[in-house]
C-alpha positions in Angstrom: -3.5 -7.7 -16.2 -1.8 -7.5 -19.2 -2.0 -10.8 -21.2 1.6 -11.6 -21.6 2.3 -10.5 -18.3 5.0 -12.5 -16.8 2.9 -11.9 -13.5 4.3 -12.8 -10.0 3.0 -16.6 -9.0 2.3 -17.0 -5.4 0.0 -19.2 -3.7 -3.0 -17.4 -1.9 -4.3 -17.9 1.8 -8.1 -17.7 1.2 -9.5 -20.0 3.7 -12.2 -18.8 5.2 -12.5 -15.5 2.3 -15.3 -15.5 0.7 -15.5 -16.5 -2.9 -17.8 -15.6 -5.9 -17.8 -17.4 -9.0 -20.2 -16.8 -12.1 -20.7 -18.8 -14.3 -20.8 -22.9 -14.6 -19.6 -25.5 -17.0 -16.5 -27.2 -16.8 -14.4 -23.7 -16.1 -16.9 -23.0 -13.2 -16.4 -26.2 -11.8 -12.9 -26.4 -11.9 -12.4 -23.1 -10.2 -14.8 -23.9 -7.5 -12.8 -27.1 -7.1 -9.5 -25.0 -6.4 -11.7 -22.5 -4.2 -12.8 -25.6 -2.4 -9.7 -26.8 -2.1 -8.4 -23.9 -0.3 -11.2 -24.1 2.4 -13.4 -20.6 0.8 -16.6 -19.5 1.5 -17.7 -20.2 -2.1 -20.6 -19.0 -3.7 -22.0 -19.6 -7.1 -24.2 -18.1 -9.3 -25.3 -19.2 -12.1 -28.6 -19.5 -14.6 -27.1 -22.8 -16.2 -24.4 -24.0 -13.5 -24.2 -27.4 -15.0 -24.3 -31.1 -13.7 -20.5 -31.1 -12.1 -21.2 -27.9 -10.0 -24.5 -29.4 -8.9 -22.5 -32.7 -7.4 -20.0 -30.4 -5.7 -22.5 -27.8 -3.9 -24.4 -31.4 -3.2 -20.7 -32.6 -1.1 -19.7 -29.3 0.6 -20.7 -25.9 1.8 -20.6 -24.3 -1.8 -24.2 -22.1 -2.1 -25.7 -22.4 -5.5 -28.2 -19.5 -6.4 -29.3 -20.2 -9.7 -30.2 -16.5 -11.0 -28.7 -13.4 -12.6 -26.3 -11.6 -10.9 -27.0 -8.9 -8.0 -24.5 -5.9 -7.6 -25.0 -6.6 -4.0 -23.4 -10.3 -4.4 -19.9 -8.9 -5.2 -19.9 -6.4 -2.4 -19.8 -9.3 0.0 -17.5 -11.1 -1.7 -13.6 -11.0 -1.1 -12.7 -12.4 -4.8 -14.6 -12.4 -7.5 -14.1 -15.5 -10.7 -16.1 -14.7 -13.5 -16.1 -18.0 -15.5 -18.7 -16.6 -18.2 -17.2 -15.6 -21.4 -20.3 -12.9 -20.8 -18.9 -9.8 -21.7 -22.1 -7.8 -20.1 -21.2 -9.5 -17.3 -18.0 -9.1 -17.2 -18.5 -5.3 -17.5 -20.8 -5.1 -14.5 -18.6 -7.6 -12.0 -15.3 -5.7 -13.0 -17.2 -2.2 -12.4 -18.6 -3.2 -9.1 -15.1 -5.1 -8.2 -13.2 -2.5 -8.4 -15.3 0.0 -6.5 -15.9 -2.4 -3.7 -12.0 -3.8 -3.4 -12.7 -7.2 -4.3 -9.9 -8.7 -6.3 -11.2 -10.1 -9.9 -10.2 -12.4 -12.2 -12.1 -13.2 -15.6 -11.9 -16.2 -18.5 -10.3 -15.3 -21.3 -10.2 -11.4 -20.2 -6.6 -10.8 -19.1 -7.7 -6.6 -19.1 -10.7 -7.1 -16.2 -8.5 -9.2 -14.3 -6.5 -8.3 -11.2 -4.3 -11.9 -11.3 -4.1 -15.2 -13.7 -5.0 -18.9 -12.6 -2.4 -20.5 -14.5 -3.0 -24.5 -15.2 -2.7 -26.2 -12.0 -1.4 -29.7 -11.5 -2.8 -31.5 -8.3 -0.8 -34.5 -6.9 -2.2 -35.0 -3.3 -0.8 -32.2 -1.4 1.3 -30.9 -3.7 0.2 -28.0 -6.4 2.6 -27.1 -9.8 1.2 -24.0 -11.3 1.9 -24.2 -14.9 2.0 -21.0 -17.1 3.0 -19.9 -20.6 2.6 -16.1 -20.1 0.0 -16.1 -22.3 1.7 -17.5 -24.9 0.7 -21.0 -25.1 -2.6 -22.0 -22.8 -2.5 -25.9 -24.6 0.9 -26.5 -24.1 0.3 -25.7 -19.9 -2.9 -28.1 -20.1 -0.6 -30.5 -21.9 1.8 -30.4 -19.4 -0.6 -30.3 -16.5 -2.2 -33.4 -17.6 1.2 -35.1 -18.0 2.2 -33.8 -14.2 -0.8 -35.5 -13.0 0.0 -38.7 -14.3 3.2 -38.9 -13.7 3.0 -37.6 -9.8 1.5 -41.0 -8.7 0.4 -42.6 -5.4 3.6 -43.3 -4.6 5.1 -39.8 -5.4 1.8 -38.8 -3.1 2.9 -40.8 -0.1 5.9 -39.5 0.0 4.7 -36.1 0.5 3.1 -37.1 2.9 6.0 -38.9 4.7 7.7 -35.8 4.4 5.3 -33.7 5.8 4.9 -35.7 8.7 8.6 -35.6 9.3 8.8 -31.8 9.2 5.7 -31.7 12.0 7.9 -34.0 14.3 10.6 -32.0 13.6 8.6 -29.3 14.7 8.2 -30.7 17.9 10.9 -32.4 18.7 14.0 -30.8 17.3 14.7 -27.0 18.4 17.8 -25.9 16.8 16.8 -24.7 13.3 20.0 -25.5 11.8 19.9 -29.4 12.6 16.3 -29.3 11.8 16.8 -27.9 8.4 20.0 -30.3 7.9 17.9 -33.8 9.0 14.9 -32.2 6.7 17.1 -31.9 3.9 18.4 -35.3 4.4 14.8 -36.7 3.6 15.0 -36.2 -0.1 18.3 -37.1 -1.1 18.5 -39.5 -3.2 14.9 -38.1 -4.7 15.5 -37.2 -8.8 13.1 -36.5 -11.2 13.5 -36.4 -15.1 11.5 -35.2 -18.0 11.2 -36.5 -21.1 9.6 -33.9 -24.1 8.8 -34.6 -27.5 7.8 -32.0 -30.2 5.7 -32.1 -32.9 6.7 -34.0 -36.1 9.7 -35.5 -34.3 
């Protein structure tokens, strides 16, 4: 992927695909957070995985092999996140990737990576992907940060509320043009505004 590629940003089904990350620290962690978020098979391997890893393969079904890598252990995966800035191993995963049709994505390494993770903002069920293009990695950590603070518990509940409606509706409502119309009504009166400020003003 080029790294000023505009890119096209959809949201991946991979529940139940299975999931290799390299690499630990905080990058590790955080993509095995998504991965686990999205109900993976997630895998890990890692020499150093580091302390936040460790808690999270000590709450969930993540495996933690804490080696060197195995060609073997990217043919069985479906998705490959290398979160070493390695570039030996980044050679060997892309190589092996792209022989065995797993889809690959590196830190940093735009050219051995098949798609970007743009900064992602979590609010209860709702996820904002944030990206510059490239451009300006900070600023999308600056604005995830100030997403997350800002989608509160109360923006969280209503998400909820609304996601309960649209299951009822489901159920109970069978013409799809009523349906849409009485889901619609739900968030009117719902506005949000954002303020910016730039450096030096």
């Amino acid at each position: 992927m080029r790294r000023q590629a505009f890119g096209l940003q959809v949201s991946l089904d991979v529940e139940g695909k299975r999931a290799l990350v390299l690499g630990g620290g905080d990058e590790g962690a955080d993509k095995v957070q998504r991965l686990l978020d999205a109900r993976a098979t997630v895998t890990v391997i890692s020499r150093a995985a580091g302390g936040a890893i460790e808690v999270l393969a000590e709450r969930s079904k993540l495996v933690l092999l804490q080696r060197d890598l195995f060609p073997a252990d990217i043919r069985d995966a479906d998705l490959v996140l290398v979160c070493d800035r390695d570039p030996a191993l980044v050679a060997t995963a892309f190589e092996v990737a792209r022989s065995e049709g797993a889809a690959i994505w590196c830190c940093d390494d735009p050219e051995h990576s098949d798609f970007a993770l743009p900064a992602l903002c979590r609010a209860g069920r709702t996820r904002v992907a944030i990206s510059t293009s490239g451009a300006a990695p900070a600023l999308a950590a600056r604005l995830r940060a100030a997403l997350e603070r800002d989608l509160d518990a109360k923006f969280r509940a209503f998400v909820d509320r609304l996601g309960a409606e649209r299951e009822r509706l489901l159920t109970e409502e069978p013409d799809p043009d009523r349906r849409r119309e009485q889901l619609r009504a739900l968030v009117d009166g719902f506005e949000a505004t954002l303020t910016l400020r730039y450096p030096g003003e």
